[in-house]
N, C-alpha and C positions, 0 to 999 in steps of 0.2 A: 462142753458147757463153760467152761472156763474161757473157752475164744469168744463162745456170746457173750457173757459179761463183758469183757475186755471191752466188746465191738458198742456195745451198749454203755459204757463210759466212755468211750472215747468223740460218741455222737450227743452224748451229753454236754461234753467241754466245748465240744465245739458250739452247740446250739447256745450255751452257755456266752462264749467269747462275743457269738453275734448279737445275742440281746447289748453288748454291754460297746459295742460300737458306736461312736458318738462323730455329726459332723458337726459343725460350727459356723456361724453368721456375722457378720458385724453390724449394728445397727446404728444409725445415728440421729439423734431428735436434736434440731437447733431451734430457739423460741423467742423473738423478738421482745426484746423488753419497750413496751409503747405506751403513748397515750393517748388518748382524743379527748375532742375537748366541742360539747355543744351548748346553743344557748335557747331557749325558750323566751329571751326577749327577741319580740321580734320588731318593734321599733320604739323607738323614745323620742317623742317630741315636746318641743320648745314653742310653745303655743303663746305668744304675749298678746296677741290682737283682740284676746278678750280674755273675762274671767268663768271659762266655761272650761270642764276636762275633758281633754281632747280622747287620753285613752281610758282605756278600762280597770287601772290601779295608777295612782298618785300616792307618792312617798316623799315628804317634803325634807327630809334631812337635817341636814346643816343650813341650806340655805329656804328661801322660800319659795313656792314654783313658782313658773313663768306664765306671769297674769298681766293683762293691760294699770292693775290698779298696783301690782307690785311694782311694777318699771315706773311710773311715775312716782311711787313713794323712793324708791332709789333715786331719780334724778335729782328730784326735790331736795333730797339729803344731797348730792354733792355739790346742788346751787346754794346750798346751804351757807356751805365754806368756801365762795371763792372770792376771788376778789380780781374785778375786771377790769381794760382799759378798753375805751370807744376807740373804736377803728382803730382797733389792734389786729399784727400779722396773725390768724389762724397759726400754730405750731403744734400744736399738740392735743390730745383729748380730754376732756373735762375729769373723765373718770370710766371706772366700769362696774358693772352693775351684774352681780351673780347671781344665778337662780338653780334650784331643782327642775327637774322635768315638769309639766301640767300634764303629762301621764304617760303611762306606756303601753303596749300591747304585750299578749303574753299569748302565746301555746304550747302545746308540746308537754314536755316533762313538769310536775308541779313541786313545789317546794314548802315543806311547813318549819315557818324559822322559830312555832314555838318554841321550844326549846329549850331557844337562847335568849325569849323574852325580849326581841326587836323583826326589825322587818328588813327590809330590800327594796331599793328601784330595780333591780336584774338579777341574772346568777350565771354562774359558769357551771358545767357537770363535766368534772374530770373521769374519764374511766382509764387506769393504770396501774403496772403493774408492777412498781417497783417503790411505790410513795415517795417517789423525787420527780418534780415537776420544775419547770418554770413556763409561765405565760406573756405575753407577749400583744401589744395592741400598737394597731395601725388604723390610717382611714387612705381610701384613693385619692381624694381633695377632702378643701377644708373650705370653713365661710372666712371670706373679710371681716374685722372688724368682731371677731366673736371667738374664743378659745372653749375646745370641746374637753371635758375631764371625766375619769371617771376615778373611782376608788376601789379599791377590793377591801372594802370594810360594810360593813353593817351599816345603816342608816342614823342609828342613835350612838355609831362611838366612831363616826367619820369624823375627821378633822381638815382645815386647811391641806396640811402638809401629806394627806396622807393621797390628794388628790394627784394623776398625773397626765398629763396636758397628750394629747392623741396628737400626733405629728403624721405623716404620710410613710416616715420611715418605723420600723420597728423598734416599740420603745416597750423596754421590760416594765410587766405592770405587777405582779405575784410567782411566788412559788407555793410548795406546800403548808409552806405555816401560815397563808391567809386563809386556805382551806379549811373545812368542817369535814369530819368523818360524817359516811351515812350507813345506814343498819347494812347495808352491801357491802362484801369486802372487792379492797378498789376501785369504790365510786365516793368521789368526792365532790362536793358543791364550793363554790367561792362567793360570795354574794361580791353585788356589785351596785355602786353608788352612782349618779350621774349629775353633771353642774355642767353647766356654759357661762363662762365669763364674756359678757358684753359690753362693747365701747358702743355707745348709744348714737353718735355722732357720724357712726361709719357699717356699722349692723345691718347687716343685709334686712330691706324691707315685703320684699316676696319670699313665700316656702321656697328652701331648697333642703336635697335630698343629697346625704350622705353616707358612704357605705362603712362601716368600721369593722376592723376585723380581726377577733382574736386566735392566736397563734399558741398550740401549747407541745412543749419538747419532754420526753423523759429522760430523766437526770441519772 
């Protein structure tokens, strides 16, 4: 009796030991800190050859949009001020003449700027995940005679300076502090303003077609 017991604890400790056997894994998760960056404008034109809106929302901003009766009230203003010499060298431009867009196209994502109690000609939609962004704009060519701008501000507290001039190379436009939180966590909006500075004298007179393209890195 006493060897059964024995034999009977000692099949215990054993059954015992192997429950309590452990082997081991190593796992590894790595997770791209990213961002992307899309736009639902899908074009913005510069429409001066008449006063009709070319797209489907117009946001006049800072400046006025581009209408046949706004370009003649700019020239008018800077025949205003000048003062001429007959058969004189041509050397330089009278002046330039800035306008908003005469409208834009839109699809895709929508955006309501209630809110903030102003509006947008564009927008950016950041999705990331570290809330450090910087953005970045380029175009493949550009027109003669006309400079392409845009802003990353709202349309009623754009300023001059806040505009910056689209070159072929990559020119920093924002980071996250132009940005707006949205009810999403890690989707952010950036509105977007748009102006072309024209020299009237040398301004391309047929549509042409420009690609612009924004660029966005996680910081």
């Amino acid at each position: 009796m006493k060897n059964a017991i024995r034999l009977l604890a000692l099949a215990g400790a054993l059954l015992s030991v192997g429950a309590l056997a452990q082997a081991s894994q190593t796992w590894q998760f790595g997770y791209p800190s990213y961002a992307y960056i899309y736009t639902n404008t899908n074009t913005v034109t510069f429409d001066l050859t008449d006063d009709t809106t070319d797209g489907t929302a117009t946001v006049l901003g800072l400046y006025d949009a581009a209408s046949l009766s706004n370009l003649e009230s700019c020239i008018g203003n800077l025949v205003g001020s000048l003062s001429v010499t007959a058969n004189g060298t041509p050397s330089s431009e009278i002046g330039t003449c800035t306008f908003a867009p005469s409208g834009v196209t839109r699809s895709g994502y929508t955006v309501d700027w209630s809110n903030l109690s102003d509006d947008a000609d564009g927008s950016l939609l950041i999705v990331n995940n570290t809330g450090a962004y910087d953005i970045s704009v380029s175009a493949t060519s550009l027109p003669t005679g006309a400079t392409l701008m845009v802003a990353p501000k709202l349309a009623g507290t754009v300023a001059d300076t806040d505009f910056v001039t689209i070159s072929t190379t990559s020119t920093f436009l924002a980071d996250e502090v132009s940005g707006y939180n949205t009810q999403y966590n890690g989707v952010y909006v950036v509105p977007l303003s748009f102006a072309a500075s024209i020299a009237p004298s040398t301004a391309p007179t047929s549509l042409t077609t420009y690609t612009v393209t924004y660029t966005v890195s996680a910081q």
